[in-house]
N, C-alpha and C positions, 0 to 999 in steps of 0.2 A: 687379368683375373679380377681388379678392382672392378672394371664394366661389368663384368658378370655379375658380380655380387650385389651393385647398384642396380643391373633390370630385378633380380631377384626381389630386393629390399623394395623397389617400388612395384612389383606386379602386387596384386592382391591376393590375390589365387595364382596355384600351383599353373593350370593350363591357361592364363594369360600368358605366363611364362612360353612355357611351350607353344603357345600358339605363335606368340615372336619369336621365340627364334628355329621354329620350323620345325618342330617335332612332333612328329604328325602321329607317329606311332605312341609317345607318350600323352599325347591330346587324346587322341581314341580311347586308352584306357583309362585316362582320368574321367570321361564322359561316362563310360560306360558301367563307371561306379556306380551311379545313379544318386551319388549325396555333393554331384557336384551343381552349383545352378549356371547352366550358360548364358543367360543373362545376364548374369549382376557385373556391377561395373566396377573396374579397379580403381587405383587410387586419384588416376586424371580423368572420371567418369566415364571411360571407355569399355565397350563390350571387347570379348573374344573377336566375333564376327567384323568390329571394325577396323581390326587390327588386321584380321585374315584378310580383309579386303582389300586395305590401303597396300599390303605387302606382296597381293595380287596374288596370293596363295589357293589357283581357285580347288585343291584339294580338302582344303581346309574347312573352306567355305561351304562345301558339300559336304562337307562332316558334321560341319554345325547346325545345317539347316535339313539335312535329312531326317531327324526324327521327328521333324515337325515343331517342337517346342520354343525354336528362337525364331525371332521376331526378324526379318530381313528388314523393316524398317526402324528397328533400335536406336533411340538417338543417342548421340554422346553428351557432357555435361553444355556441351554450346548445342546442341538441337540438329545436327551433326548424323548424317546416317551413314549406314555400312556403304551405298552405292555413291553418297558423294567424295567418299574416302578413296573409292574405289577409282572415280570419273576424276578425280583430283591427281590421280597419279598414276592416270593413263593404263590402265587394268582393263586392256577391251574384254578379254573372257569372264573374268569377274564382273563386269558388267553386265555383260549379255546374262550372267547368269542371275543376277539381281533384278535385271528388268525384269524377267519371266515373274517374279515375288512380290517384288517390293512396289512405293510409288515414287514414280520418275521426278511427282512432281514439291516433291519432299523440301520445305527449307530450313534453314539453321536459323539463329539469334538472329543475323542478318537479314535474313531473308534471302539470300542465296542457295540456290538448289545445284544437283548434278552437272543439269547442261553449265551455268556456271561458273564451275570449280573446273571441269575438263575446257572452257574456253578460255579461261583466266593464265592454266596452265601449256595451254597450246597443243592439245592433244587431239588432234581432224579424226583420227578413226573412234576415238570415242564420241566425240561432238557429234558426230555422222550418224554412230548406234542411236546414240537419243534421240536425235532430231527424225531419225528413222522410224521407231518405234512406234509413232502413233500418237504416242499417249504425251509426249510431254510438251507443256505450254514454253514457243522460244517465247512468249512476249510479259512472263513474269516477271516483276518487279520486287524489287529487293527493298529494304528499309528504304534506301538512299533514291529511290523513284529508278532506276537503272533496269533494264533487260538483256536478260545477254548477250545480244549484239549490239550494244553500247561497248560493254566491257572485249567483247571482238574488235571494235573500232579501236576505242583506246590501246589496246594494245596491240594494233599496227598484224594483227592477224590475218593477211588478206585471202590467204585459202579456206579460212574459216569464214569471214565473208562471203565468199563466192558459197557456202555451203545455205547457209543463212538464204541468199537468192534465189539458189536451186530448190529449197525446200517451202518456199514461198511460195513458188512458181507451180509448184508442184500440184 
C-alpha cells in the first residue's frame, strides 16, 4: 500500500497515474474530460506518452496520440522522447508505432537518440526497426564524439554489428 500511495504522491496528474499503472479505462475518461492537458509533464518532467512508451503499453499510446493533440516527439526534462523510452526497452510495437509520428532522429542532453538507447540496451529487433526505416542517421554523434556503432562495439553486441553491416551494405 505504502508504493501506491508514493506513485500517487509523486504522479502530478491523476492519469500519469493511470497511465502507470495500466488503466486504460480510467486514462480514457480522464482525457475525455477535456480539462485534462496531456502534455504537461509530472513531477520528473515526464509526459503520459513517455511513460506509455517506455511500459510498451501500445494501447495507451494510441490513446494518447489519436486525438491529435500530443506531440509523439515530447521531450522529457533531459530531452528524452516517447520513442527513445520506447527503443530503450525494447518495445518493438511501440516503436513501429512511433516511427510512423515522430523523428527517429531525436536526441536527449547527450546527444543520444533511439537507435542508441535500443543498441546500448541490446534489443536487434528494434535496432533492426530503425535502421529499417529509412529515415534514421546510424552515424550520429553524441556529445562524447560516439555513433551507435561505437556503443554496439563496446558493448560486445556482435549480432548487432552484423546488423550495422547489412545495413551499410545495403
Amino acid at each position: 500500500m505504502s508504493i501506491l500511495i508514493h506513485r500517487i504522491a509523486k504522479a502530478k496528474h491523476l492519469y500519469h497515474f493511470a497511465i502507470q499503472g495500466g488503466y486504460k479505462g480510467v486514462t480514457k475518461l480522464l482525457l475525455e474530460r477535456g480539462d485534462v492537458d496531456p502534455n504537461s509533464l509530472d513531477n520528473d518532467c515526464r509526459t503520459a506518452l513517455s511513460f506509455a512508451a517506455e511500459l510498451g503499453d501500445e494501447g495507451a499510446v494510441q490513446l494518447l496520440l489519436e486525438p491529435g493533440d500530443v506531440s509523439p516527439d515530447s521531450p522529457d526534462g533531459g530531452d528524452r522522447t516517447p520513442l527513445s523510452f520506447a527503443a530503450g526497452k525494447g518495445r518493438e510495437r511501440v516503436v513501429k508505432l512511433l516511427l510512423k509520428l515522430g523523428d527517429p532522429n531525436s536526441s536527449d542532453r547527450q546527444g543520444q537518440t533511439s537507435l542508441s538507447f535500443a543498441i546500448q540496451s541490446g534489443y536487434k529487433g528494434v535496432t533492426k526497426l530503425l535502421l529499417g526505416c529509412g529515415d534514421v542517421n546510424p552515424d550520429s554523434l553524441d556529445n562524447n564524439g560516439r555513433t551507435p556503432l561505437y556503443h554496439t562495439v563496446m558493448a560486445v553486441r556482435k549480432g548487432l554489428v552484423k546488423l550495422f553491416r547489412e545495413h551499410k551494405l545495403a
